[in-house]
Structures are given as C-alpha cells and as structure tokens.
ZAMARGU-4260 file (C-alpha; in steps of 0.2 Angstrom, whole numbers, plus 5000, padded with zeros to 4 digits):
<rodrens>
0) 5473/5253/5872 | 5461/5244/5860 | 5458/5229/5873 | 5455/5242/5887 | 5443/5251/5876
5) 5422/5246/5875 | 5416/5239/5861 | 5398/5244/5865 | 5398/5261/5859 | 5379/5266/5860
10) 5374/5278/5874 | 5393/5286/5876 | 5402/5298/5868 | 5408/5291/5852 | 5389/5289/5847
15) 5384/5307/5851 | 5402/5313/5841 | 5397/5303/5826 | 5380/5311/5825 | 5386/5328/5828
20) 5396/5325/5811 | 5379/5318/5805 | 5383/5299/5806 | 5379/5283/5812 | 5392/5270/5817
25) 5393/5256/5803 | 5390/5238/5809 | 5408/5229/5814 | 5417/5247/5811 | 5434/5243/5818
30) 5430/5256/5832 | 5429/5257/5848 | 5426/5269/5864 | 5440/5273/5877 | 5434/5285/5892
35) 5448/5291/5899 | 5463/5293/5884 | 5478/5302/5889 | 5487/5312/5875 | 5504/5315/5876
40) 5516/5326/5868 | 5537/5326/5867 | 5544/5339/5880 | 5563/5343/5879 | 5571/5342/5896
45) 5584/5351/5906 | 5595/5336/5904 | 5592/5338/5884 | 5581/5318/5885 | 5563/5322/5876
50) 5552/5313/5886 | 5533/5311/5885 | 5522/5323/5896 | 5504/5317/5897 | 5493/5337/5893
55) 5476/5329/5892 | 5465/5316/5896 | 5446/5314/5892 | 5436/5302/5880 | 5440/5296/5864
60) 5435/5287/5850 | 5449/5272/5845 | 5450/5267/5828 | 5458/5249/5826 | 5472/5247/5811
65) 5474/5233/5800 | 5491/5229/5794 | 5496/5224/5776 | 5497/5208/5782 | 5481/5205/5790
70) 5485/5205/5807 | 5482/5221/5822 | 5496/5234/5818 | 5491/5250/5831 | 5476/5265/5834
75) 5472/5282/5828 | 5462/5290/5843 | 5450/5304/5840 | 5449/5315/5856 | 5430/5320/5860
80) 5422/5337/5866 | 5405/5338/5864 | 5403/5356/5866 | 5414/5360/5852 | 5403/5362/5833
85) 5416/5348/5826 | 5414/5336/5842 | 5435/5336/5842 | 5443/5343/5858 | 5455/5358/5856
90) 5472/5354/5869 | 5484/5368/5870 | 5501/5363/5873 | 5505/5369/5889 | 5523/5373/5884
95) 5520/5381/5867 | 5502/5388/5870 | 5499/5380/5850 | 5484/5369/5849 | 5488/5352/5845
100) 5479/5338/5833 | 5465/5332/5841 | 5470/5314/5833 | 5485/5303/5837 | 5493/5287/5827
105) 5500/5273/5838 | 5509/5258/5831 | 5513/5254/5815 | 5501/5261/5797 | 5513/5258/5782
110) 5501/5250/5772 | 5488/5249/5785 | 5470/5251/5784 | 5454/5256/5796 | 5441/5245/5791
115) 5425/5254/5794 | 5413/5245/5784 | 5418/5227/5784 | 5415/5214/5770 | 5423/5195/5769
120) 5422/5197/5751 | 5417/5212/5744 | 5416/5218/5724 | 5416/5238/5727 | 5429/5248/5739
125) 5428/5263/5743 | 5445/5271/5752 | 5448/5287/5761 | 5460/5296/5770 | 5451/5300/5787
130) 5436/5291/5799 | 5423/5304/5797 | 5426/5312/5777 | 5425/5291/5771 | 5410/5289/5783
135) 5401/5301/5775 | 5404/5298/5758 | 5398/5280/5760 | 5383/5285/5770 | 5376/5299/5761
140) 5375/5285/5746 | 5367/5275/5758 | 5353/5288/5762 | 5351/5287/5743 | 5350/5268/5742
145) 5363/5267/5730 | 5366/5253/5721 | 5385/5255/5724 | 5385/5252/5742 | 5379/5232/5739
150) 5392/5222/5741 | 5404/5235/5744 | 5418/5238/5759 | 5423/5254/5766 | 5443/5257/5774
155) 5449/5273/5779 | 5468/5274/5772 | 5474/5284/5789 | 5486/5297/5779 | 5487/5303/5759
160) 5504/5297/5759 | 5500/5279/5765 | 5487/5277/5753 | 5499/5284/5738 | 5517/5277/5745
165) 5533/5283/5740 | 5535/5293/5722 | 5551/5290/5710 | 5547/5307/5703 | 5545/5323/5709
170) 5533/5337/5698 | 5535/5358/5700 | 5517/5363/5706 | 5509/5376/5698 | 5507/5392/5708
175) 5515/5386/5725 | 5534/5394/5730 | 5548/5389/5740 | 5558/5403/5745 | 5577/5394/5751
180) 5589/5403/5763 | 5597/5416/5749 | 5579/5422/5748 | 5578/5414/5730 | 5560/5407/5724
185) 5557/5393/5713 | 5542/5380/5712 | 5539/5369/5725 | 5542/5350/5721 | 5531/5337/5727
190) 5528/5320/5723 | 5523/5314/5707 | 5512/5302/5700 | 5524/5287/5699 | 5524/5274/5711
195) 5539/5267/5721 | 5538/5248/5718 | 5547/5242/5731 | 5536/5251/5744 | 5520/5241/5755
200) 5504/5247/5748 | 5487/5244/5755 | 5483/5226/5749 | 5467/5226/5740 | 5456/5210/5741
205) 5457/5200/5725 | 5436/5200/5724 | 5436/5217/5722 | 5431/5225/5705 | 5429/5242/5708
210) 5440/5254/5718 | 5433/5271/5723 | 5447/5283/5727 | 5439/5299/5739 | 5447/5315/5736
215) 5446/5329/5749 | 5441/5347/5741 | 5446/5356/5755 | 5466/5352/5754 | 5478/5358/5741
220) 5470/5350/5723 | 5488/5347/5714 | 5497/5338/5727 | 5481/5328/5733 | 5479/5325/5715
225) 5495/5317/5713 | 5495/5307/5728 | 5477/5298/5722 | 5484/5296/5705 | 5502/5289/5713
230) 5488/5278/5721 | 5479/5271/5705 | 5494/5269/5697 | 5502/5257/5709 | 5485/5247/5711
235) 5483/5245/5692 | 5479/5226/5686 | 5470/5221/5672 | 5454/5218/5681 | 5452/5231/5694
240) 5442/5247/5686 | 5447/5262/5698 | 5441/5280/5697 | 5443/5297/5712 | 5427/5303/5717
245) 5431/5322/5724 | 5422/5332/5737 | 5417/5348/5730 | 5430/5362/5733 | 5435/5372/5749
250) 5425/5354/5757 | 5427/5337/5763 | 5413/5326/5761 | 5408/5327/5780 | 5406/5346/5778
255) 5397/5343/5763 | 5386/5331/5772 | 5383/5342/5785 | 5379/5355/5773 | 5367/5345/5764
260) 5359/5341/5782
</rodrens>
C-alpha cells in the first residue's frame, strides 16, 4: 500500500483535504496519497468463515507508521470526500446500514508512531493522538512564530492507548456507570495512571528535552486524563521536562483551529 501510493501530493485530494481542515502538509510528513483505496469490512458467511468484503473504494490519504524499532511497521488511511464539511467520506455498511470509521490501521502500531514533522535530532516533541488534531496544534504555533516549534519534531501516536500502554491499576471514574447483567450499577473502572513496565512504549529520541503531551477536549476528560498521565509517568527520566497541553473543551484542536479560522 505505501509503495503503491504517490508521494507527490500537491494537486490531489490529500492537499485539498488537508486545507478543508485548515492545513498545509508539513515537509517529509510520512504521508502519502493513494487514488483508489478499498475498505473492507468482516462479513460472517453462510459457512460461519468471516471473510473480508471490500464496501468502498475512493481516495485516501496513507499515513506511514514507524515501529518502536525504527523500521516500517504498517498505514493508517484516511478515506476522502470532498463534499463532506470534514473532508472524511461516510461508508455505510451494506450489511448493517451503520456508518463505519472513515480511518483504518494496517500492520502493526504497539509502540508505533506517524512521524509528521520530521527532525534527525530534535530538542522539543510534540505527540498526538490523531493526523489532523496534532497538525494543527503544531501549525497554529507556527502561524504565531513560536519559539517552540524551532528544533522541535511532531508524531502522531495513532491511539490513546498506544501512546499510554498498558495500566497495573484500574481508578472508579467519577460520574460514569456500568450497569452489569442483574441490573446492578457501580462506577466504571478504567485505567489508571500507573504504567505497565513491561509493555513497548513510543521510544523517545535521547535529544529531546521537552515533551508536549496533546490532549483532546472533545473526548471523555477522566479517562483521557489518565491515559496522558499513564503516559508521563512511563516516559519520566531525570532529564526530560514533560507537560499536556489540552484543547479547550467540547474540541479538538483542529476544530479549534478551524474556529479560530
């Protein structure tokens, strides 16, 4: 998939995507543009098998993933629709009627990073969870000519739990309920803030000094909250300063970006 994809994106889809979300593609983002992408989804068979059904095809913007050690590890694809406000196409499954994620992993992310503003050695990082919301983050500092970005690299961590790893704790959350099959409620348990050692994390290069966590407003506060702070806890060394940087609430920062706009 990333072979056959171009690596010259002005002029086609991606392009116009990105600046309907209101950027600009970074030089050397790990992305690239693929025409013709088909999605598929797991259909049970008359025989019981599950097998893969292809339910659309159109373009897409692939995103290349860095494995923990280095080396190529798979894609995340962003299917494109143009007329859409959000640029991301809406695919029904044909089966189901329910609208499926406009984005799809392939290969391997434990650990695994999209690099989307490259630097061999940088001093500053600033890591996201999705393309678009870290994009923005970094470029709305840009527009500002903020000191910050100089020297600094930008990777997009593909999942919360990816960037924060396994928990040996679980914490009640404060409002949310689970109700079990007796119709009893009790406080939902998600992860904590202490990180599983023995799990790969997102290897951090040893020039950098400063590590910007970005926070989504627009997802549930507690839980995302523990996830980054899982996150911190597992990447703390003696010479690294680390701080989260939130997007207000109810927003991510592209939406903020876009509201600024």
């Amino acid at each position: 998939i990333w072979r056959g994809a171009a690596r010259q994106i002005a002029g086609t889809p991606v392009e116009a995507y990105l600046a309907l979300r209101g950027l600009t593609l970074p030089a050397g983002a790990h992305l690239r543009y693929a025409a013709d992408h088909p999605l598929y989804v797991h259909q049970r068979q008359a025989d019981g098998r599950f097998l893969p059904v292809e339910v659309h095809t159109g373009p897409a913007m692939i995103a290349g993933i860095t494995g923990a050690n280095g080396r190529f590890a798979g894609v995340h694809a962003t299917w494109i629709d143009l007329t859409r406000p959000d640029g991301k196409a809406l695919v029904a499954d044909p089966k189901t009627g329910e609208f499926l994620p406009a984005k799809k992993v392939r290969g391997s992310v434990h650990g695994a990073r999209i690099e989307l503003v490259p630097h061999p050695e940088p001093v500053r990082l600033f890591l996201g969870e999705g393309n678009e919301t870290s994009l923005s983050a970094f470029q709305a500092l840009e527009r500002c000519a903020s000191p910050l970005v100089v020297d600094a690299a930008l990777w997009a961590g593909v999942s919360l739990p990816n960037m924060a790893g396994r928990a040996l704790d679980r914490l009640k959350h404060p409002f949310l309920l689970d109700t079990d099959s007796l119709g009893r409620t009790r406080a939902r348990q998600v992860p904590g803030t202490t990180p599983d050692p023995r799990d790969v994390i997102i290897p951090i290069p040893p020039t950098v000094r400063e590590l910007v966590w970005l926070g989504d407003g627009d997802s549930d506060r507690f839980t995302t909250e523990c996830a980054l702070l899982r996150a911190v806890n597992r990447h703390h060394r003696d010479d690294l300063s680390q701080a989260i940087a939130w997007a207000e609430p109810g927003h991510d920062f592209n939406s903020m970006l876009r509201g600024a706009a």
